[in-house]
C-alpha atoms as one frame of an Amber mdcrd trajectory, in Angstrom:
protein
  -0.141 -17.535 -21.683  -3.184 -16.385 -23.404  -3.104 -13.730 -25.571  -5.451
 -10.522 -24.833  -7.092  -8.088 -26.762  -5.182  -4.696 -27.189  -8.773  -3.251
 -25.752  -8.651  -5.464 -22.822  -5.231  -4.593 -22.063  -5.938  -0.994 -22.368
  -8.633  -1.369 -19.800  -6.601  -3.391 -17.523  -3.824  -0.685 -17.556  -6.376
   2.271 -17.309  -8.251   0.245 -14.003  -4.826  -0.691 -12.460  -3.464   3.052
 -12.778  -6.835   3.840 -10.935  -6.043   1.786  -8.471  -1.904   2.889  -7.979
  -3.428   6.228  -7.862  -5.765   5.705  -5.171  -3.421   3.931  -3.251  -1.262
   6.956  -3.220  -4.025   9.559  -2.554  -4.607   7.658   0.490  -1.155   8.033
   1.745  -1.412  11.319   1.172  -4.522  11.417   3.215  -2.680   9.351   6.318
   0.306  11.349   6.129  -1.299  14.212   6.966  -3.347  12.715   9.595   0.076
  12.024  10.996   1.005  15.276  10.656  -1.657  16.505  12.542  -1.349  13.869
  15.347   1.750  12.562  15.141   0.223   9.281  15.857   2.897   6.389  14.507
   0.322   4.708  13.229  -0.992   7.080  10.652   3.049   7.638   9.271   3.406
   3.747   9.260  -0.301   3.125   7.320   0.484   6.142   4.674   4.229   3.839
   4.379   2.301   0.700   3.348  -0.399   2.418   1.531   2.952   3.762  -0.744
   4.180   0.086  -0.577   0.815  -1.219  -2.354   0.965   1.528  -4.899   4.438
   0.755  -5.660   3.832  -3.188  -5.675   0.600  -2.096  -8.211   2.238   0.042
 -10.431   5.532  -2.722 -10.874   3.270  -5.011 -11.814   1.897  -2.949 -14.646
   5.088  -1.306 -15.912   7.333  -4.900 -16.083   5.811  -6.756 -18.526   6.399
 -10.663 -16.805   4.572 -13.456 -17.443   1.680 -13.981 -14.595   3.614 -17.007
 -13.106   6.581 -14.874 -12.674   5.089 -11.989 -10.734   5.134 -13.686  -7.748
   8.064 -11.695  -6.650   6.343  -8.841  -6.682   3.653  -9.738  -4.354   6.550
  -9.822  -1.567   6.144  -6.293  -1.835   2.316  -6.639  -0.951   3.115  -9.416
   1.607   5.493  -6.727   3.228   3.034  -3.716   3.158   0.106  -5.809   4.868
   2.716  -7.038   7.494   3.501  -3.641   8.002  -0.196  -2.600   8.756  -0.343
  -5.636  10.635   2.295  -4.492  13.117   0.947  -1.180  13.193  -2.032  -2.091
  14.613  -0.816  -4.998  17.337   1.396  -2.338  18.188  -1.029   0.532  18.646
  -3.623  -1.948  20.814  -0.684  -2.931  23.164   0.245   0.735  24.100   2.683
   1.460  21.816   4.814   4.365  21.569   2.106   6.693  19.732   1.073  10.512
  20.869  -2.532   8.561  21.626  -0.516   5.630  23.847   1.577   8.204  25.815
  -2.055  10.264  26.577  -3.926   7.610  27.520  -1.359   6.233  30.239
């Protein structure tokens, strides 16, 4: 593995907590879209959105070599299924508050 700078890994941490952060805020902002809807969709996004920042944040805390974090990307693999599945299921009439209004 090669070695990095302390400064690099500072700024590495500081961008990566960034991002964990603004995968939570935008939970935050889905959940409450669900809230107000009660669409399934919203609830299941603000899920994997929780997922990502999770998977992120692991990453950052568990100090693994890079060819052993590949574990933690199941995590990520899981949370874009998830959104995934969402969506097919939203487009085929799911079980949503919009599905049941538009039938």
């Amino acid at each position: 593995m090669i070695e990095r700078s302390p400064q690099l890994t500072q700024l590495i941490h500081l961008a990566s907590g960034a991002i964990v952060m603004g995968y939570f805020v935008a939970g935050l902002f889905f959940l409450r879209y669900w809230r107000d809807t009660r669409d399934r969709l919203f609830l299941v996004f603000a899920v994997a959105f929780w997922m990502l920042g999770v998977q992120r944040a692991l990453i950052n805390l568990v100090d693994v070599a890079a060819e052993d974090q590949a574990v933690f990307y199941l995590l990520r693999l899981a949370a874009f299924l998830l959104i995934i599945w969402a969506v097919v299921d939203k487009n085929i009439g799911g079980r949503g508050k919009a599905g049941q209004q538009a039938r």
